[in-house]
C-alpha positions in Angstrom: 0.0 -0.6 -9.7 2.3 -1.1 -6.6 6.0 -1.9 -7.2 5.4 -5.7 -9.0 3.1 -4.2 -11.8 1.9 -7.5 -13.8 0.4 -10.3 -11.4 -0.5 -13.0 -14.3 1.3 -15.8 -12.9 3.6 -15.7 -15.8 7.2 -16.3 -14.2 9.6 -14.4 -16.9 13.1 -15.8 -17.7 15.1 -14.1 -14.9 18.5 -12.4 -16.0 20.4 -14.2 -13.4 21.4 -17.8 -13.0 22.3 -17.9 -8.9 20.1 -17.1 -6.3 19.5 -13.6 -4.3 20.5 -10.2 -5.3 24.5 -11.5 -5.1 23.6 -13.1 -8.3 23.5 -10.0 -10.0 27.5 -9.8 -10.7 27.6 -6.7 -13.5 25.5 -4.2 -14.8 21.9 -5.4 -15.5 20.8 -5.9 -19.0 17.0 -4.9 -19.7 15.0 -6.2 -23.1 13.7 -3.3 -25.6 10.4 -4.0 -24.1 11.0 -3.6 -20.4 8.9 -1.1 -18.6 9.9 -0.7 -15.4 10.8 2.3 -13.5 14.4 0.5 -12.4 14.9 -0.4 -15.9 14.6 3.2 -17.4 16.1 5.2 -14.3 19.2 3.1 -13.5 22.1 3.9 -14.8 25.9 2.4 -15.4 27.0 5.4 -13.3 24.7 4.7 -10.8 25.2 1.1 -10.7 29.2 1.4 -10.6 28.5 4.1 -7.8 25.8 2.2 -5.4 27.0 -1.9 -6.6 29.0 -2.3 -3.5 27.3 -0.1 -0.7 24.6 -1.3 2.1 22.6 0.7 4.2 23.3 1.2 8.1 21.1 -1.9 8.7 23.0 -4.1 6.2 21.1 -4.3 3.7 23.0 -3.9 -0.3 21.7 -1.8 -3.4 21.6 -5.0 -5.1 19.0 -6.1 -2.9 16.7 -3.1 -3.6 16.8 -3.7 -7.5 16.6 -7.7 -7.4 13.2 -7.8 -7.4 13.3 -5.9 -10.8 16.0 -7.7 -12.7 14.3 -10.7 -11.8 10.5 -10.2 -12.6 11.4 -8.3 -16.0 7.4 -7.4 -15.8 7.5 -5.5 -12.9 5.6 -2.3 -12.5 8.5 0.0 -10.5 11.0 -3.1 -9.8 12.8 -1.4 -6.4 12.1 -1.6 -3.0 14.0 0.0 0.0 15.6 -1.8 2.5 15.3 1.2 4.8 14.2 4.3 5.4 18.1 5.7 5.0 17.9 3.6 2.0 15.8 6.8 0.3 18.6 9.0 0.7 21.3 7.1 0.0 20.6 5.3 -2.8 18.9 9.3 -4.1 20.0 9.2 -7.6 18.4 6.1 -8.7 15.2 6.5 -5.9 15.0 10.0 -6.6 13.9 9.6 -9.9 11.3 6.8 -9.7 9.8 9.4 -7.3 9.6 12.0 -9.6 8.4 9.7 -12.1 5.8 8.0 -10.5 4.4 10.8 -7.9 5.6 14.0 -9.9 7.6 14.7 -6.5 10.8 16.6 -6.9 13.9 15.8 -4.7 13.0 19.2 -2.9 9.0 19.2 -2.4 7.3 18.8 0.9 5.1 16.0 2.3 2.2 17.4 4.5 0.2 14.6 7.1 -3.2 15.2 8.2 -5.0 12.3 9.6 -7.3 14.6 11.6 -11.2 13.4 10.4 -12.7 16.7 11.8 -11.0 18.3 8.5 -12.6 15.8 6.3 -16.1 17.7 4.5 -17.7 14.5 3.7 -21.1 15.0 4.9 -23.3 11.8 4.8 -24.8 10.8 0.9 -28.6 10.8 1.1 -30.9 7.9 1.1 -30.9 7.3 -2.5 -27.3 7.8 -3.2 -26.1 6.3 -0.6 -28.0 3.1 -2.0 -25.7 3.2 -4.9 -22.5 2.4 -2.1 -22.0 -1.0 -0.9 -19.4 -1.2 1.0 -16.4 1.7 1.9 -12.7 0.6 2.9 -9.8 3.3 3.5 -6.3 1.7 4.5 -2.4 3.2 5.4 0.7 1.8 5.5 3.0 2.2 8.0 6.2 1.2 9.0 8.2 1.6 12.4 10.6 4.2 13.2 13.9 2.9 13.7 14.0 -0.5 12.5 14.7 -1.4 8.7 11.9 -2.3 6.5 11.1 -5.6 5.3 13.6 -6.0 2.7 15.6 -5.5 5.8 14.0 -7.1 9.0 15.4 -9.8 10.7 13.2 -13.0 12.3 13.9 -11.0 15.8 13.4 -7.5 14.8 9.7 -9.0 13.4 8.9 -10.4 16.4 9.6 -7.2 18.2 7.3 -4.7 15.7 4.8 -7.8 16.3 4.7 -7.7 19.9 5.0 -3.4 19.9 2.0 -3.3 18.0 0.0 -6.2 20.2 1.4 -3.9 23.0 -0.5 -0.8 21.3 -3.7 -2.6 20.1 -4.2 -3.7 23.6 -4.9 0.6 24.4 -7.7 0.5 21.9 -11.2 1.3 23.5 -14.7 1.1 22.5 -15.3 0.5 18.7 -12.1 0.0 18.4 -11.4 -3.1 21.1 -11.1 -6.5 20.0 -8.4 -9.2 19.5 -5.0 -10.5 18.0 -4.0 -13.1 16.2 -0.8 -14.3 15.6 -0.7 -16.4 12.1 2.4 -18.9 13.8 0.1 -21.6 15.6 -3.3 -20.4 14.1 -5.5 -23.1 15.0 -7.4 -24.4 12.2 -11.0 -22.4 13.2 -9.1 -19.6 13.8 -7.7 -19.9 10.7 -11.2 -20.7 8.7 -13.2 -17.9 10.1 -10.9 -15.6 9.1 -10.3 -16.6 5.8 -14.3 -16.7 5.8 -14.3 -13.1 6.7 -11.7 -12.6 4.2 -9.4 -10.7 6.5 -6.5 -13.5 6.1 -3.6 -12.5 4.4 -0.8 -14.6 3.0 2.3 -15.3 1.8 3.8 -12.2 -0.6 3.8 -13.2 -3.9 7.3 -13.8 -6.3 7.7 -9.7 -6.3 8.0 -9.3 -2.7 10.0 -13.1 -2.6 13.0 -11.3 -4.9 13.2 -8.8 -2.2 13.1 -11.1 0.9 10.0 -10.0 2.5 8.7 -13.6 2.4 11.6 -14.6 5.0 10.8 -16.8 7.9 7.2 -17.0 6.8 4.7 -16.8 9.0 7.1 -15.7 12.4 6.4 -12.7 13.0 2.7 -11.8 11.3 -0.9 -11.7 12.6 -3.8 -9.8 12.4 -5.8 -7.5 14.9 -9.6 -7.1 14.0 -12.1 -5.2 16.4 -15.1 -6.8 17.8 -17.6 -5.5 15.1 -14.7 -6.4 12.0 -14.6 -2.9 10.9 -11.0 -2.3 11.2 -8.3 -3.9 11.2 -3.9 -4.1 11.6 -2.1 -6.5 9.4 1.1 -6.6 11.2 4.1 -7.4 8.7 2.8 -7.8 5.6 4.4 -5.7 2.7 4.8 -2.8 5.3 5.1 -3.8 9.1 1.8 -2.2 9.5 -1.5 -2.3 8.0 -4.1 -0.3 9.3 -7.8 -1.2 8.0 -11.2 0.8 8.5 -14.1 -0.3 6.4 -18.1 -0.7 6.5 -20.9 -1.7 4.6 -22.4 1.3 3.4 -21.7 4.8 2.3 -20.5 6.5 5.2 -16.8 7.8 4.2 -16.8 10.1 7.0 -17.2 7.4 9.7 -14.7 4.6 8.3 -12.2 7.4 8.3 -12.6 8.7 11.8 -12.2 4.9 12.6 -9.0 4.8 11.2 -7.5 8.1 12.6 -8.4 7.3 16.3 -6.8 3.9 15.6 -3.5 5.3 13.8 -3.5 7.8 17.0 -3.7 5.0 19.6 -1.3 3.1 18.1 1.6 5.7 17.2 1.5 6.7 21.0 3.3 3.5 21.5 5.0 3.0 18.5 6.5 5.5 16.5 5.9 5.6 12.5 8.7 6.0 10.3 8.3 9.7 8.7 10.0 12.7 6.9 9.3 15.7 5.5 9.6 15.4 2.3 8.4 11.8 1.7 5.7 11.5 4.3 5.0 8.3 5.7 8.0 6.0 4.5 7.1 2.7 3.1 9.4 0.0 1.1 7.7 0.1 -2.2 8.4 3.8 -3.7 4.8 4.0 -4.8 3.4 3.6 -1.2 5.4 6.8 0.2 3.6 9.8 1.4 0.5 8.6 3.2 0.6 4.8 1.8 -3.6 5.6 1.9 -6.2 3.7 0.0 -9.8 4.8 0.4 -12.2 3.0 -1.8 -15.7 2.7 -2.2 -17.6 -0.1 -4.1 -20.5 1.5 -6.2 -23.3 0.2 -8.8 -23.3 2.2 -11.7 -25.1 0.6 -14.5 -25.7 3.6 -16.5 -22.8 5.9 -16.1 -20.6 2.8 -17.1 -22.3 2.6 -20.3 -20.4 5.8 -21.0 -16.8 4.6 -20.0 -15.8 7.9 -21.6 -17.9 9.6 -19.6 -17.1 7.8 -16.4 -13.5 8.3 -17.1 -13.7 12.0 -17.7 -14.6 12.2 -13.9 -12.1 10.1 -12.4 -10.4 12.0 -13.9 -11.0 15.1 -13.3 -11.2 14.4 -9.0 -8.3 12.0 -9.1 -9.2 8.2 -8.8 -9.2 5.8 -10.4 -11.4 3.1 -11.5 -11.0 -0.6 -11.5 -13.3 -4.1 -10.8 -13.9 -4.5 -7.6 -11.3 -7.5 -7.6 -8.4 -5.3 -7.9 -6.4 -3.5 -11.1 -7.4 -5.3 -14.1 -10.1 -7.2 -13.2 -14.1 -7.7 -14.7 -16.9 -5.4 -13.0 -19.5 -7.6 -11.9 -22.8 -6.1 -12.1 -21.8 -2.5 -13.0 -19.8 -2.5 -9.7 -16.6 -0.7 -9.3 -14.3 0.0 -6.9 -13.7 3.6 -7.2 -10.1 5.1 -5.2 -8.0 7.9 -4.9 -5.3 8.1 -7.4 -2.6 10.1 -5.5 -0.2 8.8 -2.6 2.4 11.7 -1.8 2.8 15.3 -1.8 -1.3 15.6 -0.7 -2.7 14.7 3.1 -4.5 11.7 3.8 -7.4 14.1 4.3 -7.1 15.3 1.4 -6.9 12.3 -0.6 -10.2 10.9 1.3 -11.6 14.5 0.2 -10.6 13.5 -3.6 -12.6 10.0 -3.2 -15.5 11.6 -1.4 -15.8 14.5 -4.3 -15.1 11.7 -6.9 -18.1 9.7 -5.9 -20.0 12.6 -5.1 -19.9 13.9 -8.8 -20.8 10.0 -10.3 -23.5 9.7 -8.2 -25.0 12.9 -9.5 -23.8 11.6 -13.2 -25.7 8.2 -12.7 -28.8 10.0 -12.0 -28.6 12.6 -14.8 -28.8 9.6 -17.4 
């Protein structure tokens, strides 16, 4: 679901009648019918505790919760304007951690991005027919710089130009070219909209939080030569990083995406802990911030969503239309992902998609 939750284009009254988080002059006020993780976990004694304070880069609690007293349809409704901002702001983060990941204040985050430890042999012929296209993304965000709640127009330009700095090290598959979006000519522009690899302006969510500021300094877009993988550079996180194919080959798009992640953190430095992994702004990113999707035709096992749900279940994914959360399948095509962010490796998560699709496969062709 992410941190914004609904996406219907519905604009909500907003609680507050000035503009920015400075608006929000007294305890926020929730309806009855409010769902939100900021609007069950926040407190008056955390609110009288936290109203005043800013982190070390200047950046106030108020602006971590406007985005969720604001859009009063939001899914989680905080992000953090830093990586300090985790600990603390602890009382009120800590428990949409727990909440959402089942991660206590005290568990351990474990990495892995290493593909040798992935056991994701390739499908055969006829399954792998079923595949059509596999995509596994992270999230990352540099160490020692705020996140993008945070940034400023000058910090932005300097993650931009670290990771142009880094991308210029890639080799082989990997080599290929960046674009900044500032200036993007009008082919440049078309071709990759065309390849739908363009990504734009964040949407009201990410607005209430300021990581729409000085739109579009500071972003661009790396793609290899063969557009198999790719870096979005200061989207939602400052980093991106994109492996996908056509095809069924899990194993391959995620060896892509390790070398890259490598290459690139010998340069640049991710922002990392412990206990919460990989550190991103939106709470439900944290861990390894890792998507890895495949899209899949299943026109029998779909007839039995019961069936079909029994087994996401039971490997950890989830299912959705291959549009995104919510949307229609179009011709018995889903997206099929792994369900879990934090407290499990990347490798392990990829191993939870891979065994997912695995066991539909062999479902489809029982039926």
């Amino acid at each position: 679901m992410g941190c914004s939750g609904s996406k219907d284009g519905q604009d909500p009254k907003p609680t507050t009648s000035k503009s920015g988080a400075d608006s929000i002059t007294e305890f926020p006020t929730f309806p009855a019918d409010c769902k939100s993780q900021l609007c069950k976990c926040l407190s008056k004694d955390i609110w009288e505790e936290y109203k005043d304070q800013k982190d070390k880069y200047g950046v106030t609690f108020k602006t971590c919760i406007f985005s969720g007293v604001k859009n009063l349809d939001s899914g989680i409704g905080v992000y953090a304007g830093s990586h300090e901002a985790y600990s603390q702001f602890n009382k009120l983060f800590d428990q949409v951690i727990q909440n959402y990941h089942g991660h206590a204040p005290t568990a351990k985050h474990v990495s892995n991005m290493n593909s040798a430890d992935l056991v994701a042999p390739p499908f055969g012929e006829e399954d792998a027919k079923m595949i059509k296209s596999t995509r596994i993304r992270v999230g990352r965000n540099l160490a020692g710089f705020p996140l993008g709640p945070g940034v400023t127009k000058e910090q932005r330009l300097e993650i931009m130009n670290a990771v142009v700095e880094a991308c210029k090290n890639f080799e082989g598959d990997l080599k290929g070219t960046f674009y900044p979006l500032e200036g993007m000519d009008e082919t440049t522009q078309k071709q990759l909209i065309d390849d739908h690899f363009l990504f734009k302006e964040g949407d009201r969510f990410l607005e209430a939080c300021n990581l729409n500021r000085d739109w579009p300094s500071g972003r661009g877009i790396f793609h290899n030569d063969d557009k198999t993988f790719l870096v979005w550079v200061n989207e939602e996180d400052q980093l991106r990083i994109i492996s996908m194919q056509n095809g069924a080959d899990i194993g391959a798009v995620f060896d892509r995406l390790s070398r890259a992640a490598k290459t690139i953190e010998q340069v640049a430095k991710f922002s990392h802990d412990e206990h919460l992994g990989y550190i991103t702004s939106c709470p439900t990113n944290l861990g390894t911030a890792l998507r890895a999707s495949v899209h899949i035709r299943l026109p029998k096992l779909s007839q039995d969503m019961t069936k079909f749900q029994g087994i996401a279940d039971k490997y950890n994914v989830q299912i959705r239309g291959i549009h995104g959360e919510h949307s229609e399948t179009v011709d018995s095509t889903y997206d099929i992902s792994n369900k879990r962010r934090l407290g499990m490796s990347e490798v392990a998560l990829v191993q939870d998609m891979y065994e997912g699709v695995k066991a539909m496969i062999a479902a489809e062709k029982e039926m």
